[in-house]
C-alpha positions in Angstrom: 0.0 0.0 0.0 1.4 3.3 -1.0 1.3 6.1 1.7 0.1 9.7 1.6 3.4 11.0 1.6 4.7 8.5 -1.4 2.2 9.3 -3.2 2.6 13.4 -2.8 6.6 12.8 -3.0 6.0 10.7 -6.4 7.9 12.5 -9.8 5.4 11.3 -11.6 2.5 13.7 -10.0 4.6 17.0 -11.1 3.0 16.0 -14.2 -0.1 14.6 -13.9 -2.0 16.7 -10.4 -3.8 19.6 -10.5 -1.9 22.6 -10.6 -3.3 24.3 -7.5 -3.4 21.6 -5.6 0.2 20.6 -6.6 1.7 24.3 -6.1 0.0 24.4 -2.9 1.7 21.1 -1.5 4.9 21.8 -2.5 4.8 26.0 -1.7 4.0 24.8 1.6 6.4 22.4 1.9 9.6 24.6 0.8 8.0 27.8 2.3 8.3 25.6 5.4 12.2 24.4 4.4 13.2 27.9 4.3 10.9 29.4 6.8 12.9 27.7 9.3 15.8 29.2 8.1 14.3 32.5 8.5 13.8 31.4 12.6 17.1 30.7 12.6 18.3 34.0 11.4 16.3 36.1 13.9 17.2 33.8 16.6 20.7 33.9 16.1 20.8 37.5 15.8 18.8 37.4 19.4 21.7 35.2 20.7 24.6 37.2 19.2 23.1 40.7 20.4 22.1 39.7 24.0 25.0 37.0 24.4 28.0 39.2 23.4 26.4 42.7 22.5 24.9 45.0 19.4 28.6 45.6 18.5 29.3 41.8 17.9 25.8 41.9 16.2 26.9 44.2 13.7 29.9 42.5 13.5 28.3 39.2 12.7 26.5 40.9 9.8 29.4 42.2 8.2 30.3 38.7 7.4 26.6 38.0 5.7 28.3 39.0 2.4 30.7 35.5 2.8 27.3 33.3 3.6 26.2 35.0 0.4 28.9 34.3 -1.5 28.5 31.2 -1.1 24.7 30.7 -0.9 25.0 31.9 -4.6 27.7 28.8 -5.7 24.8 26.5 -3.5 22.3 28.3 -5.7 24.2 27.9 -8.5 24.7 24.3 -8.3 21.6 23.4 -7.5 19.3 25.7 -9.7 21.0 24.5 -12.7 21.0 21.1 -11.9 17.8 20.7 -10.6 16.7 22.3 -14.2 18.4 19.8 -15.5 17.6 17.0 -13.0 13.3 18.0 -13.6 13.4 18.0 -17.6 15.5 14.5 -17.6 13.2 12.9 -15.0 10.6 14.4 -16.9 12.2 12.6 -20.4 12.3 9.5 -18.6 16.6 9.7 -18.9 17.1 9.2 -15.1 20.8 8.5 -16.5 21.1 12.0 -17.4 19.7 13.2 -14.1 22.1 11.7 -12.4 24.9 12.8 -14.1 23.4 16.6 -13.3 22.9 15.9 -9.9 26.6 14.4 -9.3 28.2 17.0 -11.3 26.6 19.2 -9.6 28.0 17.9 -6.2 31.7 18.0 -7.8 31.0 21.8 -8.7 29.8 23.0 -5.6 32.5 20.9 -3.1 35.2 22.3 -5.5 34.7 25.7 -5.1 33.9 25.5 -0.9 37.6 23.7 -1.2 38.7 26.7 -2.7 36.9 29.4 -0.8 38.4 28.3 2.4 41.8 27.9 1.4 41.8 31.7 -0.4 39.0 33.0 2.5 41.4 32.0 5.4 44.3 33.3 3.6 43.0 36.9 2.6 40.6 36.6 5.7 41.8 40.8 6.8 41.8 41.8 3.8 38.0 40.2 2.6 36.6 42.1 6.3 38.5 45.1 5.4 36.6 45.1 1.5 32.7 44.4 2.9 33.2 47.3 5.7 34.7 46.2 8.9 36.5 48.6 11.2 38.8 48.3 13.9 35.7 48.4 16.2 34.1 45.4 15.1 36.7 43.6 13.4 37.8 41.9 16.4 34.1 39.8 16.0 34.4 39.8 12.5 37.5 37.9 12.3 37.2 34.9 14.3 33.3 34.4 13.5 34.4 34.5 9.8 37.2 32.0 10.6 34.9 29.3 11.2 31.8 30.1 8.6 35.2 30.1 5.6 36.0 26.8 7.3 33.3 24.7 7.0 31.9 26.2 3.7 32.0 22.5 2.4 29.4 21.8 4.5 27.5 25.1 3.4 24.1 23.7 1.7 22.2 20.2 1.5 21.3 20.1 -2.4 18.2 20.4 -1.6 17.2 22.0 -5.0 18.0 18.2 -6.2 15.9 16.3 -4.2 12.7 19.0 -4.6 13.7 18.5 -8.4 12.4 14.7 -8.2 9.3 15.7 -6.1 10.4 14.4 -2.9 9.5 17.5 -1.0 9.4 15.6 2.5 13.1 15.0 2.7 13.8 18.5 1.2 11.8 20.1 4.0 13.8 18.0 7.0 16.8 19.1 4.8 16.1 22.3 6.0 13.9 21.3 9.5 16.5 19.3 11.2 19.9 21.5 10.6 18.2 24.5 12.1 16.7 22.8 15.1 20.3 21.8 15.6 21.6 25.5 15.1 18.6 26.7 17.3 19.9 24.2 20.3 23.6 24.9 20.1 23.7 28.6 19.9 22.8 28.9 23.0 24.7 26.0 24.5 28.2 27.6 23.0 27.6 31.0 23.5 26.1 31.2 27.0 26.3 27.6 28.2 30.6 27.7 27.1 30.9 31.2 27.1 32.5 31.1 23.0 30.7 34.2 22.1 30.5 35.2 17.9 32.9 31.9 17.9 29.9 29.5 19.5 26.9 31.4 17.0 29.7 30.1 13.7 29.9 26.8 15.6 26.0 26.4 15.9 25.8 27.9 12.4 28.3 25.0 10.6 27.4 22.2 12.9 23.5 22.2 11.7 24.9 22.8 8.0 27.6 19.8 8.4 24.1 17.5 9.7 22.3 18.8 6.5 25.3 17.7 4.2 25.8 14.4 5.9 21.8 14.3 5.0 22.4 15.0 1.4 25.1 12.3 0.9 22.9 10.0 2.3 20.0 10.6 -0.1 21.8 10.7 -3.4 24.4 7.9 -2.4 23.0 5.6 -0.2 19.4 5.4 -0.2 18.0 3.1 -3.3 14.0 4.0 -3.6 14.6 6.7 -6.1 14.8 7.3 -9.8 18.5 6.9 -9.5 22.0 7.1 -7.0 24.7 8.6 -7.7 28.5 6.5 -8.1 31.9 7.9 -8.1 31.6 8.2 -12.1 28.6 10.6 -11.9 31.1 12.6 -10.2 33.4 13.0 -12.8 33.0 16.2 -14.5 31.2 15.8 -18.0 31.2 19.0 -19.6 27.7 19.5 -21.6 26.7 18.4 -18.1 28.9 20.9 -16.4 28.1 24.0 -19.0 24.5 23.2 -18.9 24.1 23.4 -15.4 26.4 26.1 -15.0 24.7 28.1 -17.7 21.4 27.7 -16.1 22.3 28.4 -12.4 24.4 31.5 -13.7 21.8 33.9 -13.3 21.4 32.5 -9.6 24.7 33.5 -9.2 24.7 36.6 -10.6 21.9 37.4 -8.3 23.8 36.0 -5.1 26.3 37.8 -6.0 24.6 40.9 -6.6 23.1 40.8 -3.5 26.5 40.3 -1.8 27.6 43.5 -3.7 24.6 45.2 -2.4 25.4 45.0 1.2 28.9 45.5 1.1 27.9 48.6 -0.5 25.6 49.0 2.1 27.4 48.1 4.7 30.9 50.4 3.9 28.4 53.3 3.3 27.0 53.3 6.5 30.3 52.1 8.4 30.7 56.0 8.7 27.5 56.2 10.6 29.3 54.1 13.0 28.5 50.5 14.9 25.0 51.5 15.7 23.6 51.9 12.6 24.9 48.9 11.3 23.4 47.3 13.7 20.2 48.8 13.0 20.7 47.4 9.1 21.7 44.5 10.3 17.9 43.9 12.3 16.3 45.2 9.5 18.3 42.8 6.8 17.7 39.8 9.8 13.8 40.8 9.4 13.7 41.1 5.7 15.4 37.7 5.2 12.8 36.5 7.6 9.8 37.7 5.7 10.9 36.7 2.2 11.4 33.1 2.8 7.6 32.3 1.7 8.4 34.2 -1.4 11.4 31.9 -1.9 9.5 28.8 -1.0 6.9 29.9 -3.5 9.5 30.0 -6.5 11.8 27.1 -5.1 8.2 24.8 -5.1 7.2 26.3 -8.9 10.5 25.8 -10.6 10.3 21.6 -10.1 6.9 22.0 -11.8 7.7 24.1 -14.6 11.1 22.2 -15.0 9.1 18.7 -15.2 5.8 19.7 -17.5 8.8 21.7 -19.8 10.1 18.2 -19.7 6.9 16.5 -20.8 5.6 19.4 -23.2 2.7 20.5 -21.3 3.3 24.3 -21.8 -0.6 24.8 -20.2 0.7 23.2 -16.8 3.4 25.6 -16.7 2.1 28.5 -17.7 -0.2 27.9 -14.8 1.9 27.5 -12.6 4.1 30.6 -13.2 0.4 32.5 -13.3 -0.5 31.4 -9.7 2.9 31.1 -8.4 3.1 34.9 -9.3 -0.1 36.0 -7.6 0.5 34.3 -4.4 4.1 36.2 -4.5 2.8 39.6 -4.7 -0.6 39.1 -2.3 2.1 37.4 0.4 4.5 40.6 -0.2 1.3 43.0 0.4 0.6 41.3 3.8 3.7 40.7 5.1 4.6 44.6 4.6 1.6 45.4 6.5 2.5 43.2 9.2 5.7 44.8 9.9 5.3 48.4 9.5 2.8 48.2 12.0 4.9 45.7 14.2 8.5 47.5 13.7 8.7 48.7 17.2 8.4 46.0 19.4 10.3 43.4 16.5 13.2 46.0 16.9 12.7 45.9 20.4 13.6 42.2 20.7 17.0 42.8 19.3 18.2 46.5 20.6 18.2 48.2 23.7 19.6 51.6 23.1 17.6 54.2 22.5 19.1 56.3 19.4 19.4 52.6 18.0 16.1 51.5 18.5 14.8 54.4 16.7 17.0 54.1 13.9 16.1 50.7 13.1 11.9 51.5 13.6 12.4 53.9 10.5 14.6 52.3 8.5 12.2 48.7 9.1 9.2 50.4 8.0 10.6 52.3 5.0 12.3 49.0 3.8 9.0 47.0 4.3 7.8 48.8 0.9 9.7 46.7 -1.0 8.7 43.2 0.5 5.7 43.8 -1.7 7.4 44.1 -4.9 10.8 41.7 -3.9 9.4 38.0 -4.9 8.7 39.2 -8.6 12.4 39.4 -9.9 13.3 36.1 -8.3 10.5 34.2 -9.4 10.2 35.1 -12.8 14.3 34.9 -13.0 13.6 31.2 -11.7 10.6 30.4 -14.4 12.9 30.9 -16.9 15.7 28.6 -15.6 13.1 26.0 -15.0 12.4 26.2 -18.9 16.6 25.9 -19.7 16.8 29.1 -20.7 19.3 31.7 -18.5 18.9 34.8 -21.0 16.3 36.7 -19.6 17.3 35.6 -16.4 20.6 37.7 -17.1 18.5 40.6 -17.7 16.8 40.3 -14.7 19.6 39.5 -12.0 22.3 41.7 -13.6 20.5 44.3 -15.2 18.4 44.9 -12.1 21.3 45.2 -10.4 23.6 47.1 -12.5 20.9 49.2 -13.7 18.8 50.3 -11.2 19.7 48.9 -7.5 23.4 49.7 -7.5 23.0 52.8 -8.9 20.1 54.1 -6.3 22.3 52.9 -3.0 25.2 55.4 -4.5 23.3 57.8 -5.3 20.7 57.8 -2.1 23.4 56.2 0.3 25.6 59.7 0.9 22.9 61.6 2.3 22.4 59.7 5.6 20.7 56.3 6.9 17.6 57.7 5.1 18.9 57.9 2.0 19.7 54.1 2.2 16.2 53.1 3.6 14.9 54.8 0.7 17.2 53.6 -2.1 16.5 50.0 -0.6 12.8 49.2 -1.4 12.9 51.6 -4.4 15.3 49.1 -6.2 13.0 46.6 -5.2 9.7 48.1 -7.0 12.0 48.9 -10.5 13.6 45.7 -10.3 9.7 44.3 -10.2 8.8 46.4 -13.3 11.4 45.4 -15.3 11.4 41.8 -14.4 7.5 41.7 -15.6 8.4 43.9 -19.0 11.4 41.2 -19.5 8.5 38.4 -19.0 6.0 39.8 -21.4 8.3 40.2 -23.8 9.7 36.6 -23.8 7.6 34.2 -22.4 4.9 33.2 -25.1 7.4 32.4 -28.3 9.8 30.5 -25.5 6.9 28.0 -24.4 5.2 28.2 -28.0 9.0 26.5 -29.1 8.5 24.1 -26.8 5.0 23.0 -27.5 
């Protein structure tokens, strides 16, 4: 007898369920996976600012363009080769889909290998370039030391096992890590007294569990479409450009967004350790209320990528259609929530005054722009589902190049304000543009592949 979850977990339903239904399911399932996350953030950021102070807390956020960095190779990896993965499956080639996914592994452990050995020997100089003074680089330094060391145990594929509908194990991909992270922060930096070093420790031992997770699924466990072998791992390169090509524009957004807060960060370093530590409750709050907006476009791309697969163009246009109105209607609410909440959220973190107000102002200014932030991604992501990165290009670089960047520096010299402002006005351009791009491409791309 097949059980509920089987049956919800099963490749084969991507195709053949009803679309609402189906979004529904596996929304809630990776809103869930990285709504955890989001937990995690806020509650580490508790830790850090009432276990070792607001300075370390700013501190701590200085090194959020590293965990960027390489959340965009994680991205990378597993964008592109869960495209890849979806549209084999979908072919019925599970050969090919496990070449993608074990290439993909090779990729991704190559380049942590290489961003600790270069991280830990540039480690000054990398704080020094995304804004760290003398007053916080004394918590910079050794909380960075041990995030750059364990970046090979930075992400759990789960974009690979959501690719073959098993949304269960991708959500305790994400579930179980954190509950670990939650349980030993506290332990390490009250309990032992490590300070920023016990909140990296608590950070990369609930990664390490999530990896040792991962290598389980694809290389042990035998009720799936297929397991990777040592020669899956051997770099075949149509494999490797294809799955680079379509996880570029995941990196190009990772990265852009790494850009954005160094700039951020280095423009108001003159403002001193409190504001930063304002911005860095304000980004802590904002990561929190965008992860259903990531769990929407992380659940449609596996649906798009498998219907692309087996030519049902109505299925995924669909999809993209209600993935799209959940996005903005979510965005609309959660603004709403926090601008009228911003006091006592900020409260929970900060405790001086000047601070404290600081944050309240820039929080509700920046909440403007949760309405309009899920568009880019997700319509970025539809068309990496489909195998083609173009338009994503336009839409994570030119977004960025174009119209975010440009606001920050041009906003950011005034005073905090100007930042607040430039913030969620990038956010509603970059929305505008990403649904011109769509309009423009989208009908002959799925009318090709009808």
């Amino acid at each position: 007898m097949v059980s509920v979850s089987d049956r919800n977990d099963s490749a084969e339903n991507l195709g053949t369920r009803p679309i609402g239904r189906l979004l529904w399911w596996t929304c809630s399932q990776t809103t869930l996976s990285v709504g955890v996350y989001g937990i995690y953030a806020l509650t580490n950021a508790w830790f850090v600012a009432r276990g070792v102070g607001e300075t370390a807390l700013a501190a701590v956020n200085l090194v959020a363009p590293l965990l960027l960095l390489l959340g965009a190779v994680s991205t990378t990896v597993g964008v592109g080769g869960a495209s890849l993965v979806s549209r084999s499956l979908g072919a019925r080639r599970p050969d090919l889909a496990a070449r993608a996914a074990g290439n993909s592994f090779a990729i991704f452990w190559a380049t942590a290998v290489t961003v600790t050995v270069v991280g830990l020997a540039f480690l000054d100089p990398l704080l020094r370039l995304v804004g760290a003074t003398d007053e916080t680089l004394p918590y910079a330094r050794p909380y960075a030391m041990v995030i750059i060391a364990g970046a090979i145990f930075s992400t759990g594929f789960s974009a690979l096992v959501r690719a073959e509908g098993r949304l269960l194990f991708s959500t305790m991909l994400w579930v179980v890590p954190v509950l670990v992270q939650i349980i030993l922060d506290p332990l390490l930096i009250f309990g032992l007294d490590l300070g920023v070093v016990g909140a990296g420790l608590g950070t990369v031992g609930g990664q390490a569990v999530s990896a040792g997770m991962a290598v389980w699924f694809f290389f042990v466990q035998r009720r799936r479409p297929y397991r990777i072998r040592l020669k899956e791992l051997l770099p075949h390169g149509p494999t490797v450009r294809s799955v680079l090509s379509v996880g570029a524009p995941s990196f190009l957004a990772g990265f852009g967004a790494t850009l954005l807060v160094v700039l951020v960060n280095t423009t108001l370093a003159a403002a001193g350790a409190a504001v930063i530590a304002a911005y860095a409750v304000c980004a802590r709050v904002q990561t929190f209320v965008s992860m259903p907006q990531i769990g929407i476009t992380q659940g449609a791309q596996p649906i798009i990528s498998f219907n692309a697969g087996r030519q049902h163009p109505e299925r995924v246009h669909r999809t993209r259609t209600l993935a799209l109105r959940a996005t903005a209607v979510y965005g609309a609410v959660g603004a709403g929530v926090i601008a009228l909440a911003a006091r006592p959220i900020v409260g929970l973190f900060l405790t001086d005054p000047e601070t404290v107000e600081v944050a309240i102002t820039g929080l509700r200014i920046i909440a403007v722009g949760f309405v309009f932030a899920g568009v880019p991604p997700l319509i970025s992501a539809y068309f990496q589902a489909l195998g083609s990165p173009a338009p994503s290009y336009l839409i994570s670089v030119g977004t960025l190049l174009l119209l975010k960047v440009p606001l920050v520096l041009l906003l950011g010299h005034v005073d905090p304000l100007g930042i607040w402002i430039a913030l969620p006005a990038g956010e509603v351009l970059a929305a505008v543009a990403a649904v011109i791009v769509l309009r423009s491409r989208t009908s002959a791309l799925v009318r090709g592949r009808a």
